[in-house]
MIMAR-305548 format. One record per residue (C-alpha): residue number from 0; residue in three letters; x, y, z. Coordinates in Angstrom, 2 decimals. Layout:
// residues N
fike:drenmar:c1:c2:c3
NUM:ala:X:Y:Z
...
END
This chain:
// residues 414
fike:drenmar:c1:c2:c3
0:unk:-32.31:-4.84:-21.37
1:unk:-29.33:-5.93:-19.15
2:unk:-29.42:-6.89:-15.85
3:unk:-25.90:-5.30:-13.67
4:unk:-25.64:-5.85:-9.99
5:unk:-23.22:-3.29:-8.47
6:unk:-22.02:-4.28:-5.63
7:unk:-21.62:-1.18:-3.19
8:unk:-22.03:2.15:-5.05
9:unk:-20.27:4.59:-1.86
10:unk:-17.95:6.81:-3.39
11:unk:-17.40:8.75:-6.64
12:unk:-16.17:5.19:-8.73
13:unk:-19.42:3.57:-7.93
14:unk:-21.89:6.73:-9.40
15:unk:-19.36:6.71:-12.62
16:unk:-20.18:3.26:-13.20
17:unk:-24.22:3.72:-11.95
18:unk:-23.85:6.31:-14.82
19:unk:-22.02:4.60:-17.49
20:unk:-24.28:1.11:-16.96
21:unk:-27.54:3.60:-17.60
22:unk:-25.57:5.08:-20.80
23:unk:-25.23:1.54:-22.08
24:unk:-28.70:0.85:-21.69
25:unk:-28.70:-1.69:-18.65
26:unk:-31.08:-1.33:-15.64
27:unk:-29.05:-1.46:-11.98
28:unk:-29.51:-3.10:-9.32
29:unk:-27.25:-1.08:-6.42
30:unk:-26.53:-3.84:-2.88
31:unk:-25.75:-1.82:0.04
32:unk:-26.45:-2.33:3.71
33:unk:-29.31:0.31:5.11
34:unk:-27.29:2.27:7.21
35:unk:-24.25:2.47:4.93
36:unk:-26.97:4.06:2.12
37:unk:-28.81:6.52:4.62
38:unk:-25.42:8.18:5.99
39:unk:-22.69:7.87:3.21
40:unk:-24.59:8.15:0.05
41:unk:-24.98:11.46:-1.46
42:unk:-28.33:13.16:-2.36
43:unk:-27.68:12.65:-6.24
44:unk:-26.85:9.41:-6.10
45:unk:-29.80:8.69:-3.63
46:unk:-31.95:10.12:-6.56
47:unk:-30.47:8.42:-9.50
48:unk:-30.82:5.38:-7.41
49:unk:-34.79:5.89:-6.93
50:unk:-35.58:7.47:-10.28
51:unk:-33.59:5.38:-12.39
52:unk:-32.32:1.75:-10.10
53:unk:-33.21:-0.71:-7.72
54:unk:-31.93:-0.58:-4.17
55:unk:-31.01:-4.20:-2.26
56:unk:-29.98:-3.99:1.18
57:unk:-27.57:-6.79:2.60
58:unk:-24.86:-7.47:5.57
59:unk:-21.45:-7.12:3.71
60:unk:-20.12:-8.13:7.46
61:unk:-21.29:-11.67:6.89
62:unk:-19.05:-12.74:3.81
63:unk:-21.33:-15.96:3.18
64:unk:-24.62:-14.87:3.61
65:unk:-24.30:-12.14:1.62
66:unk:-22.93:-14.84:-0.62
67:unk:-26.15:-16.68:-0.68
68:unk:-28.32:-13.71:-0.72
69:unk:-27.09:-12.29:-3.46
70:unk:-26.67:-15.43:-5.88
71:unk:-30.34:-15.98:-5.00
72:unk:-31.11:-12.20:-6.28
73:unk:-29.19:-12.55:-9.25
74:unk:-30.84:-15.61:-10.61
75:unk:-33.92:-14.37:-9.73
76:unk:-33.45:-10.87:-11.72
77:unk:-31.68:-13.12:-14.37
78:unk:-28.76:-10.58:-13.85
79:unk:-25.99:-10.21:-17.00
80:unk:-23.10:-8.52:-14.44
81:unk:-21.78:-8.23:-11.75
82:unk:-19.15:-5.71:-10.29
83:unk:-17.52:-4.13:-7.37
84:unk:-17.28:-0.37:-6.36
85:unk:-15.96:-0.69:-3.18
86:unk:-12.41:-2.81:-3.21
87:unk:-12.69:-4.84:-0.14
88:unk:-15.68:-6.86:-1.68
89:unk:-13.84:-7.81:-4.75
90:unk:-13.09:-11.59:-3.34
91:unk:-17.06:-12.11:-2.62
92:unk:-18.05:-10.15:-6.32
93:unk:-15.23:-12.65:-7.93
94:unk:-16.91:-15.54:-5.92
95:unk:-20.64:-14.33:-7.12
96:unk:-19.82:-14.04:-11.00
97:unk:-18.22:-17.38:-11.13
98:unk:-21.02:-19.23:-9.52
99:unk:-23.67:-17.82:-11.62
100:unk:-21.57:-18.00:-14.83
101:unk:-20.49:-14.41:-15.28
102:unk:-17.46:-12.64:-16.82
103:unk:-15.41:-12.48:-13.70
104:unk:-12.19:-13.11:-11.64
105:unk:-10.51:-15.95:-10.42
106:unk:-12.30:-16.75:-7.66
107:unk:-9.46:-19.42:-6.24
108:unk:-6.74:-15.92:-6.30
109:unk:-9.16:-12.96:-5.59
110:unk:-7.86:-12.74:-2.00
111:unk:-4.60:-12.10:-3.70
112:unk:-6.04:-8.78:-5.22
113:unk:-6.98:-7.27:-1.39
114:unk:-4.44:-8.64:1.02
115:unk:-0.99:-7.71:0.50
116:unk:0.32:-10.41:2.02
117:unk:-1.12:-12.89:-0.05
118:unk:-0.22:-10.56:-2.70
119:unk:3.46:-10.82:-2.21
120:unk:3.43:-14.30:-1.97
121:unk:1.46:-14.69:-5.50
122:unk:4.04:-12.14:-6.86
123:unk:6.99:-14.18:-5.55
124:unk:5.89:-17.69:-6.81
125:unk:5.43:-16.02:-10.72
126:unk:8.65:-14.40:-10.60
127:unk:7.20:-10.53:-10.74
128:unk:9.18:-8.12:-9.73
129:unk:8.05:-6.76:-6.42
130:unk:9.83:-5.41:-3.07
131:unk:10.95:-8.24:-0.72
132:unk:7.62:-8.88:1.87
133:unk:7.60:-10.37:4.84
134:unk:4.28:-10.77:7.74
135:unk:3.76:-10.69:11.55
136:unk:1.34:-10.90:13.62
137:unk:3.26:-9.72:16.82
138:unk:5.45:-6.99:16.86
139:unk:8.10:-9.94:18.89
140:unk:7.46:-11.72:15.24
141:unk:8.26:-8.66:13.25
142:unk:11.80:-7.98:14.66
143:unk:13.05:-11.11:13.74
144:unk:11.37:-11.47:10.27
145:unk:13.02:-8.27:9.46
146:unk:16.59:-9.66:10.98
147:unk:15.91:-13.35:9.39
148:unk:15.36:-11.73:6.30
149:unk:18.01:-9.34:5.74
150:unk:15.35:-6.39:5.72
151:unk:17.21:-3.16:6.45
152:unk:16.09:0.38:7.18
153:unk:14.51:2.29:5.58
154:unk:11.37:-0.05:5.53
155:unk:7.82:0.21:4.95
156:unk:5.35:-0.83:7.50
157:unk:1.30:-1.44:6.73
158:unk:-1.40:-3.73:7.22
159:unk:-2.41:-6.29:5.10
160:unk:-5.79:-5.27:4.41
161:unk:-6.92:-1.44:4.51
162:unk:-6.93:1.48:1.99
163:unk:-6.27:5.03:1.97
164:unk:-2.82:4.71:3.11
165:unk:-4.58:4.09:6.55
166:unk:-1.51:2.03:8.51
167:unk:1.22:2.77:6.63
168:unk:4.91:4.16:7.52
169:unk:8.10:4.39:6.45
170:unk:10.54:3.27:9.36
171:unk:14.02:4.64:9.33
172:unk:15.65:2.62:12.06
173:unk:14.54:0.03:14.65
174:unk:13.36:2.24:17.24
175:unk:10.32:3.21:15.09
176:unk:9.12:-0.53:14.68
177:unk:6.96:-1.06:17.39
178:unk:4.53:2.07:17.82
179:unk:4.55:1.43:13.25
180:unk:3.59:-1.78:13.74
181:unk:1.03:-0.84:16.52
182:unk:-0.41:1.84:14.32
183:unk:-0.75:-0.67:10.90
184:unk:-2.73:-3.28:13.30
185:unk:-5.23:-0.59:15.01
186:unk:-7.83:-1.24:12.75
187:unk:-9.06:-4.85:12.29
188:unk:-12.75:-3.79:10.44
189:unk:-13.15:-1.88:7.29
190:unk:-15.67:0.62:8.24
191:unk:-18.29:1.43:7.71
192:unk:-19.61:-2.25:6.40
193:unk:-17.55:-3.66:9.83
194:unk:-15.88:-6.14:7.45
195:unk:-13.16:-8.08:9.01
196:unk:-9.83:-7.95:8.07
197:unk:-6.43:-9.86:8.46
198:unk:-4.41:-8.73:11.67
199:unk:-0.73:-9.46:9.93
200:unk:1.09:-6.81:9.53
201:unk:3.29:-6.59:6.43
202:unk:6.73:-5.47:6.32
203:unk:8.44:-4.93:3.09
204:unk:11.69:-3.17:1.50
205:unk:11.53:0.60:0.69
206:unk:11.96:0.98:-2.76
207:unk:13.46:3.89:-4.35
208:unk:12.68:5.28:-7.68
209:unk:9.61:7.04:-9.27
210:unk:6.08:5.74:-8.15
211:unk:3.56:5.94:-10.82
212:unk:0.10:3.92:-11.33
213:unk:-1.65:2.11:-14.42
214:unk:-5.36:0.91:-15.16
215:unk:-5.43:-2.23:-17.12
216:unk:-8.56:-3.95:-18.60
217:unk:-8.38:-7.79:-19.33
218:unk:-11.42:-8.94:-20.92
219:unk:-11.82:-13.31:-21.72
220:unk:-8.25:-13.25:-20.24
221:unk:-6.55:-10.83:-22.81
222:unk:-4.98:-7.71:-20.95
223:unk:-4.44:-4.53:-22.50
224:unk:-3.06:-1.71:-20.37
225:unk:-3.75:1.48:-20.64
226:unk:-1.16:4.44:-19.77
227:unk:0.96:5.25:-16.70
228:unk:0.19:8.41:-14.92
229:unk:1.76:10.14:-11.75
230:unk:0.66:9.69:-8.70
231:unk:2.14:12.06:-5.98
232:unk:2.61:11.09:-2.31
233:unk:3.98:13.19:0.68
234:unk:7.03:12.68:2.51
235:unk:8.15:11.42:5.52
236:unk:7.30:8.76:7.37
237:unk:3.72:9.23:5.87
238:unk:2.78:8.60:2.60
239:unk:-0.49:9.92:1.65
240:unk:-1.66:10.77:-1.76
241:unk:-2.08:14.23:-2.52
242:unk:-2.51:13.97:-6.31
243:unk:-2.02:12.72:-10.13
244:unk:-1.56:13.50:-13.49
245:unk:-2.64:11.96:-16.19
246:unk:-0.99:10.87:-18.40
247:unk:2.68:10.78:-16.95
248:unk:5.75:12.43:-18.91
249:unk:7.41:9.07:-19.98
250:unk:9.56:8.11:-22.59
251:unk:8.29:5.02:-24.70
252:unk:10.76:2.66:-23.35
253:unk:9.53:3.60:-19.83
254:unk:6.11:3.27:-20.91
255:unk:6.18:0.21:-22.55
256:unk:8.30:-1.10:-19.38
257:unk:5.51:-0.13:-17.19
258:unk:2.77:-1.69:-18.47
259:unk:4.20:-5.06:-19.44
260:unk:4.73:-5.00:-15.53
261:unk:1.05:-4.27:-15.37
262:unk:0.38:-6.96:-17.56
263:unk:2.33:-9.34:-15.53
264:unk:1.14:-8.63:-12.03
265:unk:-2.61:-9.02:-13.47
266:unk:-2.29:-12.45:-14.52
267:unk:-0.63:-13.11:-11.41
268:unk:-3.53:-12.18:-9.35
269:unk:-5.67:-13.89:-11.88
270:unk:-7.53:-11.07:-13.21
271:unk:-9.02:-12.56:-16.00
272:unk:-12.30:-10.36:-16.77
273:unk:-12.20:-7.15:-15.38
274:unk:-10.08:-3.82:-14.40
275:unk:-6.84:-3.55:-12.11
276:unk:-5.72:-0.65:-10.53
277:unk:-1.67:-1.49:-10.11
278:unk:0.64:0.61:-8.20
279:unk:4.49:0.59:-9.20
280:unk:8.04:1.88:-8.61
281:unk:9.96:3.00:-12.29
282:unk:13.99:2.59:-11.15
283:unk:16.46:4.33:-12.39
284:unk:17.92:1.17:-13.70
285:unk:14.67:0.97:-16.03
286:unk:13.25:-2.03:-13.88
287:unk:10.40:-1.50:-11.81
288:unk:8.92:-2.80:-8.79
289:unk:5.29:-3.99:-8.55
290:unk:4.00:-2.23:-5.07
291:unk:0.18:-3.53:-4.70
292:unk:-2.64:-4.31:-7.38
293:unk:-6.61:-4.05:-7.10
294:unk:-9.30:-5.44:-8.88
295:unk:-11.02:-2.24:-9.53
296:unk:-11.32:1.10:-10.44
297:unk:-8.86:3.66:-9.14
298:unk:-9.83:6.06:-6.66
299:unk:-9.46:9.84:-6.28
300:unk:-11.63:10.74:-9.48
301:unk:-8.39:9.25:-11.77
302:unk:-11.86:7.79:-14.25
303:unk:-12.81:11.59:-14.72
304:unk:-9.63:12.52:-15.47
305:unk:-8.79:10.12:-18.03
306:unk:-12.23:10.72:-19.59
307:unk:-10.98:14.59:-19.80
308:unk:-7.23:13.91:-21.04
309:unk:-7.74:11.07:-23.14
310:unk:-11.15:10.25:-23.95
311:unk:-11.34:6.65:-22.23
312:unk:-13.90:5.71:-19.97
313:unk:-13.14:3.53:-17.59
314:unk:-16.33:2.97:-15.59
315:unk:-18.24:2.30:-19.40
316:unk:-14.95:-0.31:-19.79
317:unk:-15.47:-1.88:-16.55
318:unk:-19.22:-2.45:-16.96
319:unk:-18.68:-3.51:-20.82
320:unk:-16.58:-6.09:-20.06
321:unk:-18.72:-7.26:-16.80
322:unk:-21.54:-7.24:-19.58
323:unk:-19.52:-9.33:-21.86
324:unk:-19.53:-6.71:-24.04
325:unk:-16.14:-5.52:-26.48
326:unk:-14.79:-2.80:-24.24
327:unk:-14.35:0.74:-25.90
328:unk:-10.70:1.13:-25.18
329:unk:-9.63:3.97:-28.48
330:unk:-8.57:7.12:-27.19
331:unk:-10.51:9.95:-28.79
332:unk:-8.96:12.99:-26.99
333:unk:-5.19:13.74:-26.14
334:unk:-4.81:16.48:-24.22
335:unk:-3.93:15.83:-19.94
336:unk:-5.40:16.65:-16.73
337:unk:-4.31:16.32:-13.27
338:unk:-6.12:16.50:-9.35
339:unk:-4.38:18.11:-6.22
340:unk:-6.08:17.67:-2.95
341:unk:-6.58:20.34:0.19
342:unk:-4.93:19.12:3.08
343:unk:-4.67:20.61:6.53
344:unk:-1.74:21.85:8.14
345:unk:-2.94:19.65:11.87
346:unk:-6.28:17.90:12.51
347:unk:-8.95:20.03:14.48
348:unk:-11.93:22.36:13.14
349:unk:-11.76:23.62:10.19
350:unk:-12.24:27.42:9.61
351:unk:-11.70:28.32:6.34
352:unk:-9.89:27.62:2.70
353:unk:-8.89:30.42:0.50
354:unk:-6.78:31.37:-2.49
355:unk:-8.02:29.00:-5.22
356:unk:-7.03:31.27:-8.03
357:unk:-9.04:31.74:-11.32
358:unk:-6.19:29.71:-13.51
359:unk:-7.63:29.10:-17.00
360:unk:-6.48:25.25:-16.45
361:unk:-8.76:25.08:-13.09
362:unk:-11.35:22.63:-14.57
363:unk:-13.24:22.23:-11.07
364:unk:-12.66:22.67:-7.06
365:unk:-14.67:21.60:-4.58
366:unk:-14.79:21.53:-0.44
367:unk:-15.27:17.83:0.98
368:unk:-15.34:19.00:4.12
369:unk:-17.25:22.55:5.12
370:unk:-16.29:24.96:7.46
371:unk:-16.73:24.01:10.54
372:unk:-16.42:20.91:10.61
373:unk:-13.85:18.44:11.90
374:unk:-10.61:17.36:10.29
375:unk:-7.96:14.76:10.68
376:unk:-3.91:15.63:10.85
377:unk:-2.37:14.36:8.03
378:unk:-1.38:11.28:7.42
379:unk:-3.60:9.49:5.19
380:unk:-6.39:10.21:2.35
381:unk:-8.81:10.83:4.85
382:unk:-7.07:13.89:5.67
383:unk:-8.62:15.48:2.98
384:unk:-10.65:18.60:2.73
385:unk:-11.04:19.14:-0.93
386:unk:-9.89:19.35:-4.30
387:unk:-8.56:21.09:-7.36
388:unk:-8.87:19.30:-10.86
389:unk:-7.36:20.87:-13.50
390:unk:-7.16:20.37:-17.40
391:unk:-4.53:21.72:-19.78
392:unk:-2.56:20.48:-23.28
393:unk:-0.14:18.25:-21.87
394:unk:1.17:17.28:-18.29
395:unk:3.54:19.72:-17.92
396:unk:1.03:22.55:-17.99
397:unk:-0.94:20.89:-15.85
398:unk:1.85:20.41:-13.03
399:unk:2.99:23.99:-13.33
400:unk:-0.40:25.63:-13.21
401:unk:-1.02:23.10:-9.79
402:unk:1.53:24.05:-8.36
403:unk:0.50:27.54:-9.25
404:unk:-2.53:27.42:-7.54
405:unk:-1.78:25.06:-4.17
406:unk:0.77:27.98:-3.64
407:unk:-2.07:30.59:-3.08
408:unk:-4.03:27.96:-0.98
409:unk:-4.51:28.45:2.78
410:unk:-6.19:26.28:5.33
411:unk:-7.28:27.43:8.52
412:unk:-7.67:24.96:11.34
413:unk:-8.62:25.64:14.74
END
């Protein structure tokens, strides 16, 4: 039987992959630290984790000696695979696999797959298309990067390392530099492992366009990407998600465009055994416009929905190819589905959530957050109260019967 360490299993990516690792037949071993596991892990995955796992408990916060710990575990388990379910842990996973000899990332440009900075330097040096970056560290620094550079307004402000659209702005003229540059550094530890991060602040271009995103797997260095979908953000100077479709209504051209830029911006980052989650811009002009990458699943139960629309399982790929496995990458369904998320008018306590309507494409909804308890105003995914996931023919239905039902919605927020 297999051996796969998974490396941080908070969050609905890391019970797909608990799930699809048992499917394949290979006993897991889930790393966590105790107090992450006792408040943020869910009841069911608690379970599956005792009836069916092993549970290792480590310090994330300490890069190397969770290093050390955990190359010590795997040889000791004689583990087959290792891989990440939590993105900000990708550098030490990519660093674990290639000292013990595992199908893995390039260790020497995994820092390049979590801090945009680095990022947009990587992108820059192998000529893929991406919007021009530039990084401060004081907000003195970021006014005259932005002059020296020929930056102008609109641009987008975030930090180099967070998630969740946590940060990030869009800033229309120079008066709103300072509180978004203030507001991208206020967070200098990814909670809730306390990990810290890198206190430049990266300014970029605002890129116009359609913003869609693409999974690709690259297995013994070969990529093959999968299909673009839409992924739907507010507007303003906030950009949270609030939803996506899968698969998007492209044209071939525009597909194929898309995921050669996939392609590209993987071996850039030196993905070379594994999955990348890759963000983009489509312009009108038929270019596009890389706008981050991550060496992981996506987020926002995208791996359900492309297991309902086309058949592929993502979480099975990921953990084949960590296995050294062939991945199963054939469609075997082609149909679409899509996700809308409940967010609150203003942060405060929440009171109630009504109207979900009883539309024949509503596959599931769900609460995240129960009444009475408290919410944030939006801005970012944490915003969140819930969600709608829907399932229909083709990605038109499922847009129209969203938008259907998110009309009926209210939120109630005292």
């Amino acid at each position: 039987m297999p051996k796969l360490l998974l490396i941080e299993a908070m969050g609905n990516t890391g019970e797909y992959v608990f799930d699809a690792a048992l499917d394949l037949g290979a006993e897991v071993i889930v790393v966590t630290h105790e107090d992450v596991y006792e408040k943020w892990y869910s009841p069911a995955l608690k379970e599956k984790i005792r009836k069916d796992g092993k549970l290792v408990f480590t310090d994330f916060s300490d890069g190397e000696g969770a290093l050390r710990q955990l190359r010590e575990l795997a040889r000791a388990e004689d583990v087959n695979g290792v891989v990440a379910c939590w993105e900000f842990l990708t550098p030490l996973v990519a660093r674990l696999a290639a000292d013990l000899g595992l199908p893995g990332n390039d260790p020497s440009r995994a820092l390049s797959c979590r801090n945009k900075r680095i990022m947009a330097r990587a992108f820059a040096e192998q000529g893929v298309p991406a919007p021009l970056t530039v990084a401060a560290r004081t907000v003195e620094e970021a006014y005259d990067l932005v002059r020296t550079a020929g930056l102008t307004y609109p641009i987008v402000v975030k930090p180099a390392e967070q998630s969740g659209s946590w940060g990030v702005s869009v800033v229309r003229g120079e008066e709103e530099l300072a509180a978004a540059f203030t507001a991208a550094q206020a967070h200098l530890f990814q909670m809730p492992h306390g990990v810290p991060l890198d206190a430049h602040v990266v300014i970029q271009e605002y890129v116009g366009g359609v913003e869609f995103s693409i999974e690709t797997v690259v297995a013994r260095g070969v990529a093959t990407p999968l299909f673009p979908y839409d992924k739907f953000t507010t507007e303003g100077a906030k950009r949270a998600e609030f939803g996506h479709t899968v698969p998007a209504e492209l044209d071939e051209a525009s597909v194929r465009t898309v995921q050669r830029a996939a392609v590209a911006a993987a071996h850039a980052l030196g993905i070379t055994n594994g999955v990348a989650h890759t963000e983009l811009k489509l312009l009108p002009d038929g270019t596009t416009r890389i706008i981050e990458l991550g060496a992981r699943l996506p987020g926002d139960h995208v791996v359900a929905l492309m297991r309902q629309a086309r058949g592929i399982d993502e979480a099975r790929i990921y953990v084949q190819v960590a296995l050294g496995l062939e991945p199963s990458l054939a469609p075997t369904a082609d149909t679409a589905a899509g996700i809308r998320f409940l967010t609150p008018p203003r942060g405060g306590t929440l009171r109630s959530v009504s109207g979900i309507g009883e539309s024949g494409a509503v596959a599931e909804s769900r609460l995240t957050v129960q009444p009475g308890g408290r919410v944030r105003a939006p801005g970012d995914n944490d915003s969140r109260v819930g969600y709608v996931i829907l399932h229909a023919g083709t990605a038109a239905e499922v847009n129209a019967a969203a938008a259907e039902v998110l009309a009926d919605v209210v939120i109630e927020v005292e």
